[in-house]
C-alpha positions in Angstrom: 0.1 50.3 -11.9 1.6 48.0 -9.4 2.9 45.6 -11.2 4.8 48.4 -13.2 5.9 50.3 -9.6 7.3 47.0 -8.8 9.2 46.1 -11.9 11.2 50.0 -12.1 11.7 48.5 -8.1 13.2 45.5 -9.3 15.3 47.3 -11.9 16.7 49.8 -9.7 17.7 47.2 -7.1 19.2 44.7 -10.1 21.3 47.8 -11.6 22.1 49.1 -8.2 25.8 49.6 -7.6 28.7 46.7 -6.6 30.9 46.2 -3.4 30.4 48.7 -1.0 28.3 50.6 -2.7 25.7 48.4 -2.8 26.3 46.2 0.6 27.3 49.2 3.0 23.8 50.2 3.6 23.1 46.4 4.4 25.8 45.9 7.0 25.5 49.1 8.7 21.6 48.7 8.9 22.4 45.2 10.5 24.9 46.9 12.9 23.1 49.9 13.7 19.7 48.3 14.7 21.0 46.4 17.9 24.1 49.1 18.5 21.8 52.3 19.3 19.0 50.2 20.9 21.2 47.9 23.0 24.6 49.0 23.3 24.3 52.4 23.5 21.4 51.7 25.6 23.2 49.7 27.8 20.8 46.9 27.8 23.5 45.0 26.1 26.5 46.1 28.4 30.4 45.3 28.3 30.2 42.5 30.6 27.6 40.6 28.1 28.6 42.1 25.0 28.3 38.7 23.3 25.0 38.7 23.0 25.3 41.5 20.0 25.5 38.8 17.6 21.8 36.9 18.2 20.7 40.7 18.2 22.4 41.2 14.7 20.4 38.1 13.5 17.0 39.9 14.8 17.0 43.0 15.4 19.3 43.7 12.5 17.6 41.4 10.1 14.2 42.4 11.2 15.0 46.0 10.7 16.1 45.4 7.4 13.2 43.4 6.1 10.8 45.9 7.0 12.8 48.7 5.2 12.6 46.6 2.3 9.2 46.2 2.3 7.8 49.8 3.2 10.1 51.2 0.2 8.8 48.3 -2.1 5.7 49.4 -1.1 6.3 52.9 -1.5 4.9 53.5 2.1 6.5 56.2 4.7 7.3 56.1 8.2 3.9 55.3 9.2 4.1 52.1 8.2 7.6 51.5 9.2 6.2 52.2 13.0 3.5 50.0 12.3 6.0 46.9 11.4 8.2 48.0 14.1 5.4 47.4 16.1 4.3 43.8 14.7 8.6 43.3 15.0 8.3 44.3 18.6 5.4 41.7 19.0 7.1 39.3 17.7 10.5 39.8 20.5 8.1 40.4 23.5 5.5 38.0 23.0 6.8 34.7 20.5 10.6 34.6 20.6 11.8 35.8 24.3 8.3 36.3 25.8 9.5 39.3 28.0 5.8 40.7 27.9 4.5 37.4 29.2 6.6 35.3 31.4 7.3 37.2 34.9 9.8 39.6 35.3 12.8 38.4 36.7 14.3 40.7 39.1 10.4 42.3 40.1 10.2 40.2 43.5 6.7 37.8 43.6 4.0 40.7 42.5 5.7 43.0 40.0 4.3 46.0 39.1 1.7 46.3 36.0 0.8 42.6 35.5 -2.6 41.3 35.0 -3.9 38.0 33.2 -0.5 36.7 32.2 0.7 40.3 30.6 3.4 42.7 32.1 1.4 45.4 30.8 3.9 48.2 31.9 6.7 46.2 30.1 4.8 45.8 27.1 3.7 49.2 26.0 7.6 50.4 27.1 8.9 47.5 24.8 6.3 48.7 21.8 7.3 52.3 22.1 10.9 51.4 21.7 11.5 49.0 19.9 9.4 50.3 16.9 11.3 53.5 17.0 14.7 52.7 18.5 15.1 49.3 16.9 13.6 50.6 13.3 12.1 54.0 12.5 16.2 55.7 13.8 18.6 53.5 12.7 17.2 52.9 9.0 16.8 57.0 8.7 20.3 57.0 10.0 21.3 54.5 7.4 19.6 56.5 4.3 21.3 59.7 5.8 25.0 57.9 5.4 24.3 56.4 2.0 21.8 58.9 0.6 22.8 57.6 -2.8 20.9 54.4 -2.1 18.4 55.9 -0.2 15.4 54.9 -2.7 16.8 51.4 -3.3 15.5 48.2 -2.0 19.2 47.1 -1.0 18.3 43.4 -1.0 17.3 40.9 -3.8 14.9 38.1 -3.9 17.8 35.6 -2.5 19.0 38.5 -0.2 15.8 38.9 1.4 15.2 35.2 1.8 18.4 34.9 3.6 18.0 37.6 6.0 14.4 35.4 6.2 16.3 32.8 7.2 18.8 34.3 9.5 16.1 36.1 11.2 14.0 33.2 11.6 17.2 31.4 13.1 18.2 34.5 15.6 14.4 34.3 17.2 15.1 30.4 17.9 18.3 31.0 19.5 16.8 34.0 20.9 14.0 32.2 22.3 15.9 29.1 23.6 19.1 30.9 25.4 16.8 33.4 27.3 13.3 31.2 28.2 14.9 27.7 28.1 18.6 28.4 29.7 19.0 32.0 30.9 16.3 31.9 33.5 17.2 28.7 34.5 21.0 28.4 34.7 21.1 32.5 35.5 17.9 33.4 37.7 17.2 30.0 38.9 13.7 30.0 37.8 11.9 27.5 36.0 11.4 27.6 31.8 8.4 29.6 31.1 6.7 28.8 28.2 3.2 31.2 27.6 -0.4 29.6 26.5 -1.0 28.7 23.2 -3.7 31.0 23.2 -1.0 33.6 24.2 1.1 33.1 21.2 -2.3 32.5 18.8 -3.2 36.1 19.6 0.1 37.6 19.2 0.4 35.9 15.5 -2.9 37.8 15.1 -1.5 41.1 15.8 1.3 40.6 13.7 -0.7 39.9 11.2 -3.4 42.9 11.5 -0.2 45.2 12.1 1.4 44.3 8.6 -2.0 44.6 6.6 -2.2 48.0 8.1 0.6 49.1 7.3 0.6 47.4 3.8 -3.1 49.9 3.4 -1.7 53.1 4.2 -1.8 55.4 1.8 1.6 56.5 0.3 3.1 59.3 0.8 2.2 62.5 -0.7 4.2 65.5 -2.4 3.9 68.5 -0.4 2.0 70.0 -3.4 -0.2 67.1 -2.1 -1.5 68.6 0.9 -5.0 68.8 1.9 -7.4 70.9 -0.1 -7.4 74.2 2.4 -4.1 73.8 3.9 -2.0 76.1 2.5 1.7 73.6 3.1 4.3 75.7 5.2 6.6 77.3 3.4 9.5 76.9 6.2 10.6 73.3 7.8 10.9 72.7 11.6 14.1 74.1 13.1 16.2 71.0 13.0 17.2 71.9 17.0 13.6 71.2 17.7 13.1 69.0 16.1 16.1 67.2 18.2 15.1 68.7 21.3 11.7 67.5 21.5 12.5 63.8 20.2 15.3 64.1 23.3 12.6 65.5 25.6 10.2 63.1 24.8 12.5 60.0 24.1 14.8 60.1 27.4 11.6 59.0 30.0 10.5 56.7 27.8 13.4 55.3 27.4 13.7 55.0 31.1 9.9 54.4 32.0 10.5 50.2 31.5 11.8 51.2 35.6 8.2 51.2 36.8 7.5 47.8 35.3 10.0 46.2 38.0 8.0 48.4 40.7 10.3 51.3 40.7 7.1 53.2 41.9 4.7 50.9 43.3 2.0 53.9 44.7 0.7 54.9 41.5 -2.0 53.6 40.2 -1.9 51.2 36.8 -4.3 53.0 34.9 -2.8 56.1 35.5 0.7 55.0 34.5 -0.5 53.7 31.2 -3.2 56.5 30.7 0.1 59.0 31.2 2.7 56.7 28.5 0.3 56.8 25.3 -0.4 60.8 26.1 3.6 60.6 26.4 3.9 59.0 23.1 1.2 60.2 21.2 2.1 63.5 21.6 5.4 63.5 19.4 4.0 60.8 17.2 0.9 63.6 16.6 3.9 66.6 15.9 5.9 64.1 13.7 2.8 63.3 11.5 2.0 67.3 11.2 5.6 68.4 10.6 6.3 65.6 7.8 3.1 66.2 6.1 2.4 70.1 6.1 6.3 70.9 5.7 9.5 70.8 4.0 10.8 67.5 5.9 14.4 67.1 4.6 18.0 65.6 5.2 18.7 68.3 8.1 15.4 67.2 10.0 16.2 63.6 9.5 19.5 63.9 11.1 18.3 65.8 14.1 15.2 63.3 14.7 17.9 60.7 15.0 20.4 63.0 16.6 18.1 64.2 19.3 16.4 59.9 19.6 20.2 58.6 20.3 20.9 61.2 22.7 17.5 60.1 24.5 18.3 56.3 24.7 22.2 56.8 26.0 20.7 58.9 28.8 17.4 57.4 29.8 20.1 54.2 30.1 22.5 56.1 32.4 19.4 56.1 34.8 18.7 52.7 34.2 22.2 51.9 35.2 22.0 54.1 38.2 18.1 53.0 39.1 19.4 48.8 38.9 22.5 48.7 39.2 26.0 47.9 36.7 29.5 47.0 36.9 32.0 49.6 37.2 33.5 48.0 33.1 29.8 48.8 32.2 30.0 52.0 33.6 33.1 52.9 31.5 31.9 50.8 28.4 29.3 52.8 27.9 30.4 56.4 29.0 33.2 55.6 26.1 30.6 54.2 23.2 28.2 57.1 23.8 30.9 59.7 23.7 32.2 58.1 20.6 28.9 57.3 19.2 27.6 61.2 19.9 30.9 63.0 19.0 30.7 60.9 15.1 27.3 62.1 14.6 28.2 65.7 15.3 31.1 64.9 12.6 28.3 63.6 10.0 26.0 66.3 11.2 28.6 69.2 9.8 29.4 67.1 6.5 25.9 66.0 5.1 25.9 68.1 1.9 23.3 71.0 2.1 22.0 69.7 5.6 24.2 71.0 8.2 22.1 71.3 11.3 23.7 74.2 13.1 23.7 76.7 9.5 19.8 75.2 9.1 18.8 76.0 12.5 20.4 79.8 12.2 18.8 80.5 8.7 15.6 79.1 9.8 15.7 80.7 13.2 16.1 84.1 10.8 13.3 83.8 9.4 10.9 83.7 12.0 
């Protein structure tokens, strides 16, 4: 059975449509992935805007191969957040080490670091890079090219380049910011983790991608459990994009206490409180995608309501630590832009416009 699920795969993706068709989903994937978590963000400001290209490489590359692998596997989100995870791994703890190394910026004794981890830094980094860096922008992608939605986008030599490139982007990634940046920049000397370390973080990668390969796929919402009669109605899109704001915004600003933004509190109250935080949508997301009729206008308000969080949980980072006035206005103009565009696509996704969604559904309770 899986060697015939595979094959129709391959034949989709071999007859799949030339030119733009067929590479738009690619390049705006690619651009999308570091875009909404970085520039939008504002993690990658004006000022340093250079650095978009290594994040194209990995970010935009990783994103990509882990779409192509959870539709070859015919897996959902689930096990997109899983890779995202392993992905995230990969950034914090291999290529720039951000998880490990100490914090520039946090003084002598930052905040949330224990036994060579910056604990507080880490589970903000899992958290959004997983969903910011994967889960939105390749639901965003399928949204803008629903035709090519259930392709695999890339072919064997495809997916060994973006192999490659991504491979490449974590060296230069891992070279500029461990070997020069806190050097040249903070004045601080190269930091390179235990091998241990690194070991252990291979491990996780690993045991992340093997769960996600075993989830089960998907089912049909004639699929449900025996029992469970499935709701008839879908979430109301605007709540859909009010809790993922709700939620999303202070996580997207919780990486603050890491560099001691709130020394007092205890540790194991701070991380007790940020997997509540997260689990809490992650828990409504699996009920509402598995007991309901999850479609195109849900879709665009989960990634409506997650890039609304991430450009204002960054305005507080700006105001929290600090920017240049061209940052400032480089951002204030990009998430205008950014949010006025999806409103556009909002009102012309065929069948899916939020607002007429959110009224007829609204009626009917």
């Amino acid at each position: 059975m899986s060697t015939q699920v595979d094959g129709r795969l391959d034949e989709m993706n071999t007859t799949a449509p030339s030119g733009w068709a067929r590479n738009g989903p690619i390049v705006t994937l690619l651009l999308l992935a570091p875009v909404i978590s970085e520039v939008l963000y504002g993690a990658t400001r004006t000022s340093t805007i250079l650095v978009l290209l290594p994040e194209i490489m990995t970010w935009g590359c990783g994103a990509l191969i882990i779409r192509y692998w959870v539709r070859r596997w015919r897996r959902g989100w689930p096990s997109m957040l899983l890779l995202g995870l392993a992905l995230a791994v990969a950034e914090e703890c291999i290529m720039q080490q951000t998880s490990f190394a100490p914090l520039i910026g946090a003084g002598l004794q930052p905040y949330g670091r224990a036994l060579g981890v910056n604990w507080v830094y880490l589970l903000w980094a899992l958290g959004y890079e997983s969903v910011w860096v994967v889960l939105v922008p390749v639901q965003f992608t399928e949204l803008l090219f629903p035709g090519q939605a259930r392709r695999l986008w890339l072919r064997t030599r495809g997916m060994l380049i973006a192999v490659a490139v991504f491979v490449f982007g974590g060296v230069v990634a891992w070279y500029s910011w461990t070997q020069m940046a806190r050097v040249q920049m903070f004045h601080m000397p190269p930091y390179s983790p235990p091998a241990l370390y690194v070991l252990g973080a291979l491990a996780v990668i690993l045991l992340l991608i093997l769960a996600a390969r075993r989830l089960p796929a998907p089912r049909h919402l004639s699929d449900s459990e025996p029992g469970h009669a499935p709701n008839p109605h879908p979430p109301n899109p605007w709540l859909v994009a009010a809790l993922l704001c709700l939620f999303g915004s202070p996580w997207t600003a919780f990486v603050l206490i890491a560099y001691g933004t709130f020394p007092q509190i205890p540790l194991g109250w701070v991380l007790t409180a940020a997997l509540a935080w997260a689990a809490l949508p992650l828990l409504l997301m699996i009920r509402w995608t598995r007991k309901s009729m999850w479609g195109d206008p849900q879709r665009y308000a989960m990634v409506f309501g997650a890039v609304l969080a991430c450009t204002l949980g960054g305005f507080v980072l700006f105001k929290v630590s600090g920017a240049l006035p061209i940052d400032w206005i480089g951002k204030s103009i990009l998430n205008a832009a950014f949010m006025a565009w999806l409103v556009l696509l909002g009102r012309k996704l065929p069948s899916s416009d939020l607002i007429g969604n959110a009224a007829e559904t609204m009626g009917t309770e």
